[in-house]
The first five atom37 places (N, CA, C, CB, O) and aatype in JSON, in Angstrom:
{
  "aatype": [20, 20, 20, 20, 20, 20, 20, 20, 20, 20, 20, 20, 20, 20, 20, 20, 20, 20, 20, 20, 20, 20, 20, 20, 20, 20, 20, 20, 20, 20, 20, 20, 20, 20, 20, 20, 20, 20, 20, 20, 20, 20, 20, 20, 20, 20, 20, 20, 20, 20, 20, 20, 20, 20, 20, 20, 20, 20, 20, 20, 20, 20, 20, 20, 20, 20, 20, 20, 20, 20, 20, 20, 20, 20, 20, 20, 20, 20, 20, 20, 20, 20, 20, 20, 20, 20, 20, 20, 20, 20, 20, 20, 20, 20, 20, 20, 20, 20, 20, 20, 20, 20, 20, 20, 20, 20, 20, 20, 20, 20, 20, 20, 20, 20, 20, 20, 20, 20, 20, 20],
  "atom_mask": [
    [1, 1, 1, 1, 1],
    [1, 1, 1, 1, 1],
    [1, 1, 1, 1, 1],
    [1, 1, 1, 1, 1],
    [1, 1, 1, 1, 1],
    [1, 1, 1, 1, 1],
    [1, 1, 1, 1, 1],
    [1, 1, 1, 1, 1],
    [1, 1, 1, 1, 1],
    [1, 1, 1, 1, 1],
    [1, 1, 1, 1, 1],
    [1, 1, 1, 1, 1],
    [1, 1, 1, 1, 1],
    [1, 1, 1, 1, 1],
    [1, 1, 1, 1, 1],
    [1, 1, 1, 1, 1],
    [1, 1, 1, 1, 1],
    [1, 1, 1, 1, 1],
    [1, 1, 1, 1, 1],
    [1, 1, 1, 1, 1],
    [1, 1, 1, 1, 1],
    [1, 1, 1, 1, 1],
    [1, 1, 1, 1, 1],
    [1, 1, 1, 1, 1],
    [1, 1, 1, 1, 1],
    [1, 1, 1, 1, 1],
    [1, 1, 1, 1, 1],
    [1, 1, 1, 1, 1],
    [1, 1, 1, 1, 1],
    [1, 1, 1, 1, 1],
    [1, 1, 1, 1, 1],
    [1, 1, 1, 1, 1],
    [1, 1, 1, 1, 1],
    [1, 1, 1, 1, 1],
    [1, 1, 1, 1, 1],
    [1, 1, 1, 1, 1],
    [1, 1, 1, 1, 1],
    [1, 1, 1, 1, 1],
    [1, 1, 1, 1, 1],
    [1, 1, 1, 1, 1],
    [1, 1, 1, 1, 1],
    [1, 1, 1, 1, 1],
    [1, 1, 1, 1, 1],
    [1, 1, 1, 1, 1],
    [1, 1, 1, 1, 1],
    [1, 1, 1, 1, 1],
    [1, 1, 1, 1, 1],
    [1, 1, 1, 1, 1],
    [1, 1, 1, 1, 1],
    [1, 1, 1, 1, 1],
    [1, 1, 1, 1, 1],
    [1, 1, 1, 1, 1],
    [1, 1, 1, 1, 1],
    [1, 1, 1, 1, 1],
    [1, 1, 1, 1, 1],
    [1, 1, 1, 1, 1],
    [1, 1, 1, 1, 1],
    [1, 1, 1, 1, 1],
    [1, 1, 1, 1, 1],
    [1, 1, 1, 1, 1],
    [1, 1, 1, 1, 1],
    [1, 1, 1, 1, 1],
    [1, 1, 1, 1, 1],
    [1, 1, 1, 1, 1],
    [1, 1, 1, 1, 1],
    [1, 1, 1, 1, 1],
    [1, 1, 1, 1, 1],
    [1, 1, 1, 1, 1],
    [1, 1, 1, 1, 1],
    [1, 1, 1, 1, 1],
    [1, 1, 1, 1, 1],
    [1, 1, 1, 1, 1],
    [1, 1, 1, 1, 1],
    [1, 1, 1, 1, 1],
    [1, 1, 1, 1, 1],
    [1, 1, 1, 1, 1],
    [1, 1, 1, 1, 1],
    [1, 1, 1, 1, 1],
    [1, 1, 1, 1, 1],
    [1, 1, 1, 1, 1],
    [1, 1, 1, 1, 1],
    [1, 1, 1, 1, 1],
    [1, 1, 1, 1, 1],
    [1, 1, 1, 1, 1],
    [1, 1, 1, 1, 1],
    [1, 1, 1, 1, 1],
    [1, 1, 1, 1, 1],
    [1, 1, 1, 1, 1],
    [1, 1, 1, 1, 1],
    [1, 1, 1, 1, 1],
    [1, 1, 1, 1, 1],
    [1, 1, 1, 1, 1],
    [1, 1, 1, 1, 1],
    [1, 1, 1, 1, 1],
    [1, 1, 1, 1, 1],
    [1, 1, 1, 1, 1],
    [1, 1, 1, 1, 1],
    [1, 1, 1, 1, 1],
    [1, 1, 1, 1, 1],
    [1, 1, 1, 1, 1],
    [1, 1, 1, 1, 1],
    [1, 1, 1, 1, 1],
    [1, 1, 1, 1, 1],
    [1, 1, 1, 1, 1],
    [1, 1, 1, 1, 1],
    [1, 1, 1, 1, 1],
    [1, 1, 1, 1, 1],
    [1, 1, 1, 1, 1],
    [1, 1, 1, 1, 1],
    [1, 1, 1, 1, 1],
    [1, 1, 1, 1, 1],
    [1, 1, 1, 1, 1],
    [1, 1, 1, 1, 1],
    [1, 1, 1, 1, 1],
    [1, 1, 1, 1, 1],
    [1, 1, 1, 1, 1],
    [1, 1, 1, 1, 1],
    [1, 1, 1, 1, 1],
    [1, 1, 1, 1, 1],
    [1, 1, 1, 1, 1]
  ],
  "atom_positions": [
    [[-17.6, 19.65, 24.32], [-17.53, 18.22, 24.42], [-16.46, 17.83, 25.42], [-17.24, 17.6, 23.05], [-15.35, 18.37, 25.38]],
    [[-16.82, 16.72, 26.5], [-15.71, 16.35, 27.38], [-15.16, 15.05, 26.62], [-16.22, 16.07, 29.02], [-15.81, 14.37, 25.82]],
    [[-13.98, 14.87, 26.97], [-12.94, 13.87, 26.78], [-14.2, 12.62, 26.72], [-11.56, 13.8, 28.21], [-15.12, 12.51, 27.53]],
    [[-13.88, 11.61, 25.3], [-14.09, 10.14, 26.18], [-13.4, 9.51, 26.61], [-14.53, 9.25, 25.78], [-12.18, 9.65, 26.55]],
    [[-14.34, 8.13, 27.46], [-12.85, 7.03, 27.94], [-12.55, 5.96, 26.89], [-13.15, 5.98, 29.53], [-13.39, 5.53, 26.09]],
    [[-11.2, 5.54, 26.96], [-10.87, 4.78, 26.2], [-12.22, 3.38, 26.42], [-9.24, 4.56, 26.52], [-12.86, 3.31, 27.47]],
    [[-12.42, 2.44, 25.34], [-13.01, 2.06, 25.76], [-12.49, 0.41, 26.43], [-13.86, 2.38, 24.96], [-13.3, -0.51, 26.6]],
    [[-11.02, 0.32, 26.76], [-10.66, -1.06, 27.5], [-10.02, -0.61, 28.36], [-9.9, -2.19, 26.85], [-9.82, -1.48, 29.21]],
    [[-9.23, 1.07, 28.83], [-8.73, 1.21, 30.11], [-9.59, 2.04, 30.84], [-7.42, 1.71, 30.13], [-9.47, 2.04, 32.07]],
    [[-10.52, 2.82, 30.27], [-11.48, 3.52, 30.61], [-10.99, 4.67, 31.28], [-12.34, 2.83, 31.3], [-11.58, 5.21, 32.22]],
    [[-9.36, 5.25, 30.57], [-9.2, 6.77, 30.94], [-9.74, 7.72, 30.28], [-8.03, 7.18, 30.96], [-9.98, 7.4, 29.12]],
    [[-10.06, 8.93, 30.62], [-10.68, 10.08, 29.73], [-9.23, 10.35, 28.87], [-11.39, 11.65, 30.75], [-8.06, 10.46, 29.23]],
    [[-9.83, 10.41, 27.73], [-8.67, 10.71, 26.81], [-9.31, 11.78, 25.5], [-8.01, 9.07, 26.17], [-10.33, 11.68, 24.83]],
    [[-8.2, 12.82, 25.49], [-8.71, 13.93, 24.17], [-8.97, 13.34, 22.78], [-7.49, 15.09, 23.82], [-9.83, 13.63, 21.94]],
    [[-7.83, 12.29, 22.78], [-7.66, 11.53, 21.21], [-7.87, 10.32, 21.21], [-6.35, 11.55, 20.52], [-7.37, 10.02, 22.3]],
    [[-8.35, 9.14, 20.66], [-9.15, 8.53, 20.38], [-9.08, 7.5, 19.0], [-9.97, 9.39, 20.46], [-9.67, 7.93, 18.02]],
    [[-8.36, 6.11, 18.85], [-8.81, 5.52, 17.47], [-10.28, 5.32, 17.52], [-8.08, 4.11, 17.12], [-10.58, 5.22, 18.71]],
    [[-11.24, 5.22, 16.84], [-12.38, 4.44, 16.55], [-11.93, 3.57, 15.49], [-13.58, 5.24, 16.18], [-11.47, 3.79, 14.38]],
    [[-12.3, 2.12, 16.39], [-12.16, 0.85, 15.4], [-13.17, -0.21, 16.05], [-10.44, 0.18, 15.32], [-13.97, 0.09, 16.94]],
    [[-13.05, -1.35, 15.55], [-13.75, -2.66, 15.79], [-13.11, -3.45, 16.01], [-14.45, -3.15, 15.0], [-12.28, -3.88, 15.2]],
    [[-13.32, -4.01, 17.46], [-12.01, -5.21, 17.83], [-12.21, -6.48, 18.28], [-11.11, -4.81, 18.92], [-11.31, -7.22, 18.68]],
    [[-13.75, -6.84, 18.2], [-14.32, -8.25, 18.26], [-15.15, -8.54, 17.06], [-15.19, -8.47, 19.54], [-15.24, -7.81, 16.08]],
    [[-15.85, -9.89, 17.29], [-16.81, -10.96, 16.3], [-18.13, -9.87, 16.41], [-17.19, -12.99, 17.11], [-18.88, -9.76, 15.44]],
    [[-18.39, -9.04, 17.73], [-19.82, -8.13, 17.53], [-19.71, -6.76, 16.66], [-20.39, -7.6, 19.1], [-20.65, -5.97, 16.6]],
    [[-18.61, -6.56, 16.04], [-18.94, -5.75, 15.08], [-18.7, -3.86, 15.79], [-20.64, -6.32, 14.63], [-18.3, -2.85, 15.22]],
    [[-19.14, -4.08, 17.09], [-19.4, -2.99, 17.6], [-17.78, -2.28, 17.51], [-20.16, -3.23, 19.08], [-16.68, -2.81, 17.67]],
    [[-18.24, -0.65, 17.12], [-17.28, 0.33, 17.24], [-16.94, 0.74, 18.68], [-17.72, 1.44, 16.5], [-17.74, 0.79, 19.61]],
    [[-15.92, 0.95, 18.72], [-14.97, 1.01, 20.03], [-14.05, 2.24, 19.89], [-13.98, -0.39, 20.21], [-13.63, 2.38, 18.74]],
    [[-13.57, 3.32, 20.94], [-12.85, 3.77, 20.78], [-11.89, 3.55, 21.99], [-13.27, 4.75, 20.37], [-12.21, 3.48, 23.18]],
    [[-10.54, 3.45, 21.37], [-9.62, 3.26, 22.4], [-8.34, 4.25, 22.05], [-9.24, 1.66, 22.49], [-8.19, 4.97, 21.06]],
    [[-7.26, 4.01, 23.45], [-6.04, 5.16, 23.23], [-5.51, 5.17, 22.46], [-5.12, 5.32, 23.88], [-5.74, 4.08, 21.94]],
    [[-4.5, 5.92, 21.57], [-3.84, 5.79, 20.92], [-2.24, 5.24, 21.53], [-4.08, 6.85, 20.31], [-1.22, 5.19, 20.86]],
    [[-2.35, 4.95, 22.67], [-1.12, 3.87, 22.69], [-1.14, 2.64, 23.31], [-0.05, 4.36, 23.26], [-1.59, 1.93, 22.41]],
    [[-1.0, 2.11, 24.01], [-0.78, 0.7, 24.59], [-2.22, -0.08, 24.09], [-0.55, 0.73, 26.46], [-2.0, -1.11, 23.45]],
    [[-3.58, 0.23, 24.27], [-4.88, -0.17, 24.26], [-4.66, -0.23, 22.6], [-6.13, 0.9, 25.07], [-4.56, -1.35, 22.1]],
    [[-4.61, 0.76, 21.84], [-4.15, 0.32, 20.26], [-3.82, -0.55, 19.54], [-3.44, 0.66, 19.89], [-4.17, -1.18, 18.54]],
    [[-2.76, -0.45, 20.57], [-1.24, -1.62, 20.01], [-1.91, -3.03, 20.41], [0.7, -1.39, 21.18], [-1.63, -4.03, 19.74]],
    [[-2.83, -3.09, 21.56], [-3.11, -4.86, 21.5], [-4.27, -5.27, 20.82], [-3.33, -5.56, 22.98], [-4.53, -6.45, 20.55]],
    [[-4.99, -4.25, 20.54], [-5.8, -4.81, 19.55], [-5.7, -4.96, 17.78], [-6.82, -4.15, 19.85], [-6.36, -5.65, 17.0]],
    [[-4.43, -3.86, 17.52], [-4.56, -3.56, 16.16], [-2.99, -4.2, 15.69], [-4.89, -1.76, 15.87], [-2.74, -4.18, 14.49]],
    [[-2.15, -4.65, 16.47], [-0.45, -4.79, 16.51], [0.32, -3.15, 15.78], [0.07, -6.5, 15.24], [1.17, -3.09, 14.89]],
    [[-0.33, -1.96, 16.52], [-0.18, -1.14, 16.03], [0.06, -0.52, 14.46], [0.34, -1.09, 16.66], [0.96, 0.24, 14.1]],
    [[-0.84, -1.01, 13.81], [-0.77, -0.52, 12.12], [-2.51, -0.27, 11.93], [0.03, -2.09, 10.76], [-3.28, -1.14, 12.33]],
    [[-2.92, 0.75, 11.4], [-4.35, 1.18, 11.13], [-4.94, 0.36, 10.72], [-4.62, 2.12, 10.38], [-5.92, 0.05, 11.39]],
    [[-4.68, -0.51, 9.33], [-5.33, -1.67, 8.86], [-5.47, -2.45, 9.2], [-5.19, -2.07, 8.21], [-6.38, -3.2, 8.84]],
    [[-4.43, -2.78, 10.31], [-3.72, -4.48, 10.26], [-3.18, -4.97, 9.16], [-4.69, -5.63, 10.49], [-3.24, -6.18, 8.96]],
    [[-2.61, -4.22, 8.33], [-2.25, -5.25, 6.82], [-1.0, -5.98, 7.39], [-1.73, -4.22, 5.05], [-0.29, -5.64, 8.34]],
    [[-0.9, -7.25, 6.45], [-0.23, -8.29, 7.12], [-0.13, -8.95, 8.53], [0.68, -8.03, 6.93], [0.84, -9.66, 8.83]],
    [[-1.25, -8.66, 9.45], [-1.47, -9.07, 10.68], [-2.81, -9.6, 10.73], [-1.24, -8.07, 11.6], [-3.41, -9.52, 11.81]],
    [[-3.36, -10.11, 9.78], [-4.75, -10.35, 9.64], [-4.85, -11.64, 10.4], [-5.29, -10.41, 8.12], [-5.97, -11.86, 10.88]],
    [[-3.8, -12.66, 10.63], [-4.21, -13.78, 11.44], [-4.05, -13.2, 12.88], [-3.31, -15.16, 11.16], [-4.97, -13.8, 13.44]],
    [[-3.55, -12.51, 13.73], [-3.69, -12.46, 14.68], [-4.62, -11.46, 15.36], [-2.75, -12.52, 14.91], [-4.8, -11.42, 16.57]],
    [[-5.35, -10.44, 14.2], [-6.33, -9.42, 14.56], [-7.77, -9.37, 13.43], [-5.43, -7.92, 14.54], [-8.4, -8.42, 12.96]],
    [[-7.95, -11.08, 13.27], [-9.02, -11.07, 12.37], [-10.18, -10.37, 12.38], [-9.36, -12.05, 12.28], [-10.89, -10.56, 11.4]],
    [[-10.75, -9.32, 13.51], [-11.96, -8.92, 13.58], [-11.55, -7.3, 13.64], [-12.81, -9.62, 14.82], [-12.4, -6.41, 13.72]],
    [[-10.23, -7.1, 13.6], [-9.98, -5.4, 13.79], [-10.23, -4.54, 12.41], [-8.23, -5.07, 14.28], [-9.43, -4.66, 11.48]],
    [[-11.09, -3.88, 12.34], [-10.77, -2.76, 11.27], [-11.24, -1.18, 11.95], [-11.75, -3.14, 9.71], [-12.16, -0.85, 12.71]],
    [[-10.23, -0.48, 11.31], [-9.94, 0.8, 11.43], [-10.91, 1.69, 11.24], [-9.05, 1.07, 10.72], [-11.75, 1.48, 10.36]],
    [[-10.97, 2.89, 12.07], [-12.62, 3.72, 11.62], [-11.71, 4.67, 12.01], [-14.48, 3.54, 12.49], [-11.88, 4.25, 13.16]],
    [[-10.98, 5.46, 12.14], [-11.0, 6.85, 11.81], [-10.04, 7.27, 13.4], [-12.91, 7.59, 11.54], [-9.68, 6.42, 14.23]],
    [[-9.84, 8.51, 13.48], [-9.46, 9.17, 14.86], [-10.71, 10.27, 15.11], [-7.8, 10.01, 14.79], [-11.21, 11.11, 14.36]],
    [[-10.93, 9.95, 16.29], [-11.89, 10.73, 17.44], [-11.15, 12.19, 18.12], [-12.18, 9.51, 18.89], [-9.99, 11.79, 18.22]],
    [[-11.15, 13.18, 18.47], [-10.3, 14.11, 18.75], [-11.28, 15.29, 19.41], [-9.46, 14.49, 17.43], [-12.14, 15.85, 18.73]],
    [[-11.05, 15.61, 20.82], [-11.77, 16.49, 21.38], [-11.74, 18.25, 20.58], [-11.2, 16.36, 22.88], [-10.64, 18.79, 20.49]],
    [[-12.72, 18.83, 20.17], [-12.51, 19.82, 19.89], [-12.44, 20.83, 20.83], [-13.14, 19.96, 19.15], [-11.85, 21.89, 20.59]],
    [[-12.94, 20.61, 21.79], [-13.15, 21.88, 23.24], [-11.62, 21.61, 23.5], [-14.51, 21.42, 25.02], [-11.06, 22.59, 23.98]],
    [[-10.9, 20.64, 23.32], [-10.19, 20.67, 24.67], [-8.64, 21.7, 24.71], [-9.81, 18.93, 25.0], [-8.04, 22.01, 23.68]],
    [[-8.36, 21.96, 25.62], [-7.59, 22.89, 25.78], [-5.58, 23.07, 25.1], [-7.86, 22.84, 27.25], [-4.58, 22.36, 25.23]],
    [[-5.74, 23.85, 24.69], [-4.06, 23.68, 24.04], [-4.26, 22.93, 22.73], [-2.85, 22.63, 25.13], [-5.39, 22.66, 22.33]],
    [[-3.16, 22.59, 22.07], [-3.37, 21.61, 20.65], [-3.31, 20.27, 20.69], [-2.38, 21.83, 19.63], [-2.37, 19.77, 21.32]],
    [[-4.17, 19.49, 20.11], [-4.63, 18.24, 20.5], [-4.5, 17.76, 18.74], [-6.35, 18.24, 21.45], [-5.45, 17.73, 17.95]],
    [[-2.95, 17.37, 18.4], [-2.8, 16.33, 17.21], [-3.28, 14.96, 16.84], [-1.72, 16.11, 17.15], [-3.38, 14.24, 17.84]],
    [[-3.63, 14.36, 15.69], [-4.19, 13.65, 15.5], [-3.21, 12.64, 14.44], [-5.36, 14.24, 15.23], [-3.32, 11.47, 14.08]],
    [[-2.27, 13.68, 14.16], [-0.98, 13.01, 13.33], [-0.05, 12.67, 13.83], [-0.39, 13.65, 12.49], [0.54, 13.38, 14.64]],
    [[0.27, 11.7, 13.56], [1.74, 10.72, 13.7], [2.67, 11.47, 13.13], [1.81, 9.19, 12.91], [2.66, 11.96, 12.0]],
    [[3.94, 11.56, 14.47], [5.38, 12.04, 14.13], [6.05, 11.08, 13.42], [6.21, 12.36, 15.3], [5.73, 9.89, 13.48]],
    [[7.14, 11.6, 12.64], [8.15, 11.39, 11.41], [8.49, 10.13, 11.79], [9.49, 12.44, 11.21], [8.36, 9.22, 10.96]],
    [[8.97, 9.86, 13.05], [9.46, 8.58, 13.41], [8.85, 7.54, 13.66], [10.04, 8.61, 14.23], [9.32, 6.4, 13.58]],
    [[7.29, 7.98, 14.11], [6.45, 6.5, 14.12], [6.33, 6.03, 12.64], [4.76, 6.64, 14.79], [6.43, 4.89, 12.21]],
    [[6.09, 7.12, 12.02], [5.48, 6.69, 10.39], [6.77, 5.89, 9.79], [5.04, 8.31, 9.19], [6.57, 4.86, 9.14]],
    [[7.97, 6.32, 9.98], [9.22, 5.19, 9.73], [9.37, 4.35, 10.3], [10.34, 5.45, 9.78], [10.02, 3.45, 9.79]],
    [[8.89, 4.19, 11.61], [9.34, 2.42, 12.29], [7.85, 1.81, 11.7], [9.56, 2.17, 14.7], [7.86, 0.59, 11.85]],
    [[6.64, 2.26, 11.12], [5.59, 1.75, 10.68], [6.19, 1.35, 9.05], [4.28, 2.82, 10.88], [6.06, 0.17, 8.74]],
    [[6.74, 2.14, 8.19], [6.97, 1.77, 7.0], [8.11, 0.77, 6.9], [7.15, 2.89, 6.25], [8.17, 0.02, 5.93]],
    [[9.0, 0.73, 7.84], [10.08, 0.12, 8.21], [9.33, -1.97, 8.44], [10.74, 1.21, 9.89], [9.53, -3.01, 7.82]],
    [[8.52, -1.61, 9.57], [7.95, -3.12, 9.69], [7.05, -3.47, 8.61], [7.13, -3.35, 11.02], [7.05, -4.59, 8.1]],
    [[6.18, -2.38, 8.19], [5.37, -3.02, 6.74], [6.28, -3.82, 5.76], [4.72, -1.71, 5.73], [5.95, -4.82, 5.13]],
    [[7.22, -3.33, 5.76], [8.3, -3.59, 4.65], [8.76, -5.22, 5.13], [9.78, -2.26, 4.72], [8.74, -6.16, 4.33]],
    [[9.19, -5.35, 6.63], [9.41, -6.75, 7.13], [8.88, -7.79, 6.87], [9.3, -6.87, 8.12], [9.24, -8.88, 6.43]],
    [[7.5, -7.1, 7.36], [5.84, -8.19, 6.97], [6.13, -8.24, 5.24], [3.65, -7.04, 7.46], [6.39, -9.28, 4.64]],
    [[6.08, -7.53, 4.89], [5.76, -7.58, 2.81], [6.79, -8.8, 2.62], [6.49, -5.67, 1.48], [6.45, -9.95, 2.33]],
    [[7.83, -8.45, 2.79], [9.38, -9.42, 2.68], [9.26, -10.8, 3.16], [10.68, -8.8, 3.68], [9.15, -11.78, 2.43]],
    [[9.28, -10.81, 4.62], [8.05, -11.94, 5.06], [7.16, -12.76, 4.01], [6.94, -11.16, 5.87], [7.31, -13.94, 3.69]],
    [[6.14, -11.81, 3.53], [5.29, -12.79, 3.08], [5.85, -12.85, 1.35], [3.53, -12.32, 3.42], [5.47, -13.79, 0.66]],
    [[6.46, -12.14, 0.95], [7.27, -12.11, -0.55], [8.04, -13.61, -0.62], [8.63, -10.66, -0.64], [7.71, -14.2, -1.65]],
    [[8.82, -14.24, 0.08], [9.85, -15.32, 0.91], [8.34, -16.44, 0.99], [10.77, -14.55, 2.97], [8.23, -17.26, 0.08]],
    [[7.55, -16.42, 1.78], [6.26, -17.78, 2.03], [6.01, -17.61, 0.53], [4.5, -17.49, 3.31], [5.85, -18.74, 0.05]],
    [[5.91, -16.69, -0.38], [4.72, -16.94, -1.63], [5.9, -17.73, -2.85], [3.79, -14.95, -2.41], [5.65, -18.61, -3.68]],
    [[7.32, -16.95, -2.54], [8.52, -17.86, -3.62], [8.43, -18.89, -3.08], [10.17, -17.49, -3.75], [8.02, -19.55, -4.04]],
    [[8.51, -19.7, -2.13], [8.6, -21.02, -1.86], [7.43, -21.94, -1.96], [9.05, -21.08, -0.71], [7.73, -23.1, -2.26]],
    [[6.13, -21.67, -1.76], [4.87, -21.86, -2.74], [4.88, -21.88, -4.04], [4.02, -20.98, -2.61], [4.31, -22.82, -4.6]],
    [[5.54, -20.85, -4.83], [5.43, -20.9, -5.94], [6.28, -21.95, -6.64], [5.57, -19.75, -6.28], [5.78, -22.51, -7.61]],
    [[8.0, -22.4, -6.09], [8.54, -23.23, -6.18], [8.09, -24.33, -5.93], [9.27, -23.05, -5.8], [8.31, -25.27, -6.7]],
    [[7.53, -24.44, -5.05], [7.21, -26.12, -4.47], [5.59, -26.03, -5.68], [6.74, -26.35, -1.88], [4.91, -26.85, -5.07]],
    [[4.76, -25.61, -6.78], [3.94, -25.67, -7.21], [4.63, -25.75, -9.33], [3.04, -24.48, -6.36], [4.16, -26.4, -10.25]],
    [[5.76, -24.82, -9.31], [6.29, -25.33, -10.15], [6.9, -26.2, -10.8], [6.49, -25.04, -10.2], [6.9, -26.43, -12.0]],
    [[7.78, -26.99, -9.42], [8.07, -28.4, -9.21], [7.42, -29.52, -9.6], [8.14, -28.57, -8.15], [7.78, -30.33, -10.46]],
    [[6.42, -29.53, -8.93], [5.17, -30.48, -8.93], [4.49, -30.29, -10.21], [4.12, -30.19, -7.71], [4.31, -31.32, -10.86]],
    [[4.18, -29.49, -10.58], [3.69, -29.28, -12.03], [4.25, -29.87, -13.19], [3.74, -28.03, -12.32], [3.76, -30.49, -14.13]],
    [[5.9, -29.37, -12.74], [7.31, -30.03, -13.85], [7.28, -31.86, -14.04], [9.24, -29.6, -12.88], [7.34, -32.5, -15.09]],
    [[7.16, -32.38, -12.59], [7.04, -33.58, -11.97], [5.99, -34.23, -12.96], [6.61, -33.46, -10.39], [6.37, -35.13, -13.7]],
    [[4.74, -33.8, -12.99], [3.42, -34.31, -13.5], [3.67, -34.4, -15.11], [2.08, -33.24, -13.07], [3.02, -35.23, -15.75]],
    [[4.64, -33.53, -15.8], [4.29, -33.23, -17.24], [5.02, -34.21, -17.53], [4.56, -31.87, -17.98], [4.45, -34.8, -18.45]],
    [[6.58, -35.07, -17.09], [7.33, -35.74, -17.47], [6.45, -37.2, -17.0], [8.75, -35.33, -16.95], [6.49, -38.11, -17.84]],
    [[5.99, -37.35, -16.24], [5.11, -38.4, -16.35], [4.14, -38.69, -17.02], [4.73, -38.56, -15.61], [3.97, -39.83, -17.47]],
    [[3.52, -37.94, -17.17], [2.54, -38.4, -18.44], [2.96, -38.25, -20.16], [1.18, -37.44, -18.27], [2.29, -38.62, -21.13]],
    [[4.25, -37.61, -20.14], [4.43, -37.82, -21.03], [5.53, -39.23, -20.96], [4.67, -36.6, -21.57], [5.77, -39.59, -22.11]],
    [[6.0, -39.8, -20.28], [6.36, -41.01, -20.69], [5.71, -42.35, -20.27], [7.53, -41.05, -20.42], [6.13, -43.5, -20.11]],
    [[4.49, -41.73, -20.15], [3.21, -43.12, -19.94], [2.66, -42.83, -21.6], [1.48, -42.78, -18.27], [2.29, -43.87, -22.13]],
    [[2.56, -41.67, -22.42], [2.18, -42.59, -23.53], [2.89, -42.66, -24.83], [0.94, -42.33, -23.86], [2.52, -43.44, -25.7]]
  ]
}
């Protein structure tokens, strides 16, 4: 098997995400670096990036078997920590929007019960 090309810079490349990165559904494979990162904000799922990559989901890694020397498909120690590192940002992030929702809904709730109870 020869290398494919990425499919938005169109270099031959050994390794390969397969994902989906528009409204057509169609599978795509692109590099695993820069071409990745703008479609996916570099995280496999997109979790917590769903507004800015609403049509991306993840299909797997592509990986030449012919090709010459060792051709990894795993992420070193340090990507997987600056990845668990920002998941954690995003979670915190959205932990912070859901307490202040939940406050501004407990409020209002509190608000409503003292009024009707001194209307009857």
């Amino acid at each position: 098997m020869a290398p494919k090309e990425c499919s938005l810079c169109h270099t031959p490349r050994q390794m390969l995400v397969r994902c989906q990165t528009d409204a057509t559904g169609a599978w795509n494979f692109v590099c695993p670096g820069k071409c990745w990162h703008s479609v996916s904000g570099g995280v496999e799922d997109a979790k917590g990036l769903e507004g800015e990559f609403p049509h991306y989901r993840y299909g797997g890694m592509w990986k030449d078997r012919a090709a010459d020397g060792p051709v990894s498909a795993k992420k070193p120690r340090k990507v997987k920590e600056r990845q668990r590192a920002a998941q954690a940002e995003r979670d915190q992030r959205q932990g912070e929007d859901g307490k202040s929702d939940e406050l501004a809904a407990v409020d209002g709730s509190g608000d409503e019960g003292k009024d009707s109870q001194s209307s009857t």
